[in-house]
TORKOL-4160 file (C-alpha; in steps of 0.2 Angstrom, whole numbers, padded with zeros to 4 digits, m for minus):
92
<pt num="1" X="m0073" Y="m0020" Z="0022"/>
<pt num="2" X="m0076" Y="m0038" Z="0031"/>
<pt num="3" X="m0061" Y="m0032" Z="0044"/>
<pt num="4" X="m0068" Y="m0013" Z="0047"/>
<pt num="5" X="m0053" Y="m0006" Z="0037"/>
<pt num="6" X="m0042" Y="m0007" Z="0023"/>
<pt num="7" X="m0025" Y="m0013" Z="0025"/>
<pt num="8" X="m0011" Y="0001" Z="0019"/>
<pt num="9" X="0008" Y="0000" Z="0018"/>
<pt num="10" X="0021" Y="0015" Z="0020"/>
<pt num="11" X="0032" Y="0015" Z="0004"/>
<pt num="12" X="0047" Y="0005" Z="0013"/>
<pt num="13" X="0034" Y="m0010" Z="0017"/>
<pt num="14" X="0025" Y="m0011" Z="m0001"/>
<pt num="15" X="0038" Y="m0024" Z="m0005"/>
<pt num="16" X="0039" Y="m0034" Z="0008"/>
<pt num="17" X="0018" Y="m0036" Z="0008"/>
<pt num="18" X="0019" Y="m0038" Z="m0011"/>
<pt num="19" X="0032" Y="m0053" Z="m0010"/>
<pt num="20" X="0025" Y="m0062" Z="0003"/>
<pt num="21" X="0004" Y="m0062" Z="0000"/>
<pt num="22" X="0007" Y="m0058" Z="m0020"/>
<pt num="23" X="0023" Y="m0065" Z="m0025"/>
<pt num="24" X="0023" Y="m0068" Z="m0043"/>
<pt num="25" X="0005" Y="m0059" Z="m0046"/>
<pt num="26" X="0006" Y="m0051" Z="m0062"/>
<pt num="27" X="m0012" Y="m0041" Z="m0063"/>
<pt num="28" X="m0007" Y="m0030" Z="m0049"/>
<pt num="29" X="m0011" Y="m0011" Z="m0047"/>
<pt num="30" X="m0002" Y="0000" Z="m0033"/>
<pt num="31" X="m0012" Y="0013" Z="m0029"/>
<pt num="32" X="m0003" Y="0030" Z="m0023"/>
<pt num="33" X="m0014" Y="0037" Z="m0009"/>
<pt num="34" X="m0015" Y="0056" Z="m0001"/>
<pt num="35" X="m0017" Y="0051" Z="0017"/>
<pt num="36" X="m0019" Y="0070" Z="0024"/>
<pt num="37" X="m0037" Y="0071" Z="0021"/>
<pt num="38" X="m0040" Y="0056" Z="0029"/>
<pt num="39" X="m0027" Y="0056" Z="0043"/>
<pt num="40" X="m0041" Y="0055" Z="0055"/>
<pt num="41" X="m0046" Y="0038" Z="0050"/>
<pt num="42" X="m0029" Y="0031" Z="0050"/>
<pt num="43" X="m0023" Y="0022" Z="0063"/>
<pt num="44" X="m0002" Y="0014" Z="0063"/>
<pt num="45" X="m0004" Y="m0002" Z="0072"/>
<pt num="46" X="0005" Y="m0018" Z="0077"/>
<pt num="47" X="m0009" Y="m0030" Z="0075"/>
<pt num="48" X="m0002" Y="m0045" Z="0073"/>
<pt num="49" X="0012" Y="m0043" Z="0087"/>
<pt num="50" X="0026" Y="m0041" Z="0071"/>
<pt num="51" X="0037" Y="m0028" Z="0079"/>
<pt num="52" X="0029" Y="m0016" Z="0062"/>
<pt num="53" X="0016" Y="m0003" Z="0062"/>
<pt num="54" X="0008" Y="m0001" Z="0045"/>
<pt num="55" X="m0007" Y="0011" Z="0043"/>
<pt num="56" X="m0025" Y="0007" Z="0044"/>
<pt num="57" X="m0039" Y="0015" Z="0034"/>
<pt num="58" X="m0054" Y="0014" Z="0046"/>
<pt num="59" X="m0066" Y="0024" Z="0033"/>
<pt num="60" X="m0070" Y="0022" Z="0014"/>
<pt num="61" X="m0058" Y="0026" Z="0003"/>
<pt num="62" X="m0064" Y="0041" Z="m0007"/>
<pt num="63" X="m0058" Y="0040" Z="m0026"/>
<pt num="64" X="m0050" Y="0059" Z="m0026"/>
<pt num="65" X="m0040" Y="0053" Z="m0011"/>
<pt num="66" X="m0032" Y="0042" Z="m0025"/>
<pt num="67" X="m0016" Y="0050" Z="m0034"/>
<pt num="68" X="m0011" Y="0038" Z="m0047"/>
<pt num="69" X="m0013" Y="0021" Z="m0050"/>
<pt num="70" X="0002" Y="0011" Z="m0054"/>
<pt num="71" X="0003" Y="m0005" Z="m0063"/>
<pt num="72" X="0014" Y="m0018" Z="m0051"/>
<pt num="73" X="0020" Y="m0032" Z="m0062"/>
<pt num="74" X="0032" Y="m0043" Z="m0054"/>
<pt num="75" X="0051" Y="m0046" Z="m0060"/>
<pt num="76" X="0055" Y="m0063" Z="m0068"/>
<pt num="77" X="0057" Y="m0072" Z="m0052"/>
<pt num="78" X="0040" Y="m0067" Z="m0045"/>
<pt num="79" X="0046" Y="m0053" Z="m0032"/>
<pt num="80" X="0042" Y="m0034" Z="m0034"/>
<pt num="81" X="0053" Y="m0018" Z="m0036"/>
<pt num="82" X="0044" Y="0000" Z="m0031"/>
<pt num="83" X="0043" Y="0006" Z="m0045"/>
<pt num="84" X="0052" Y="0023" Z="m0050"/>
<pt num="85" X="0033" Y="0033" Z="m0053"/>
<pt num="86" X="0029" Y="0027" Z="m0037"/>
<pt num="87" X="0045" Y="0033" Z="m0028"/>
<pt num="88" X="0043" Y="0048" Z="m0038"/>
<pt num="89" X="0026" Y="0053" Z="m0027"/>
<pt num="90" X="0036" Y="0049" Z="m0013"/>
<pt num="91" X="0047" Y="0062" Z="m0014"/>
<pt num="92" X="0034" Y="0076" Z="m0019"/>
């Protein structure tokens, strides 16, 4: 953790950050995290000055904290869809 926390999106900004730092990355994973156990250590900031507030993990993230990992390919012109197992956790 170089910054002092991992970098986390809500589900309506995973594909916007995948599209613009990923764009037509096909070895991706989307990792489906359970944030209540950890809420303490998450903060929802602004840091770049963006206008957008995406969560901060400032701890380690444990492995049982993970639901599902989600394998992200990109569609034929290089941008991502949320896929439907991951809006599927979403609504749970």
């Amino acid at each position: 953790m170089q910054e002092g926390f991992i970098h986390l999106s809500w589900p309506h900004q995973v594909t916007k950050v995948a599209d613009n730092l990923y764009r037509g990355q096909t070895d991706l994973v989307l990792l489906a995290v359970d944030l209540e156990p950890l809420i303490e250590h998450v903060k929802d900031e602004d840091l770049y000055g963006l206008g957008e507030t995406y969560p901060h993990l400032y701890a380690a993230l444990p492995v049982e904290a993970v639901l599902e990992a989600i394998p992200f390919p990109p569609r034929p012109d290089g941008t991502f869809e949320l896929p439907a197992q991951a809006r599927e956790i979403v609504t749970r």
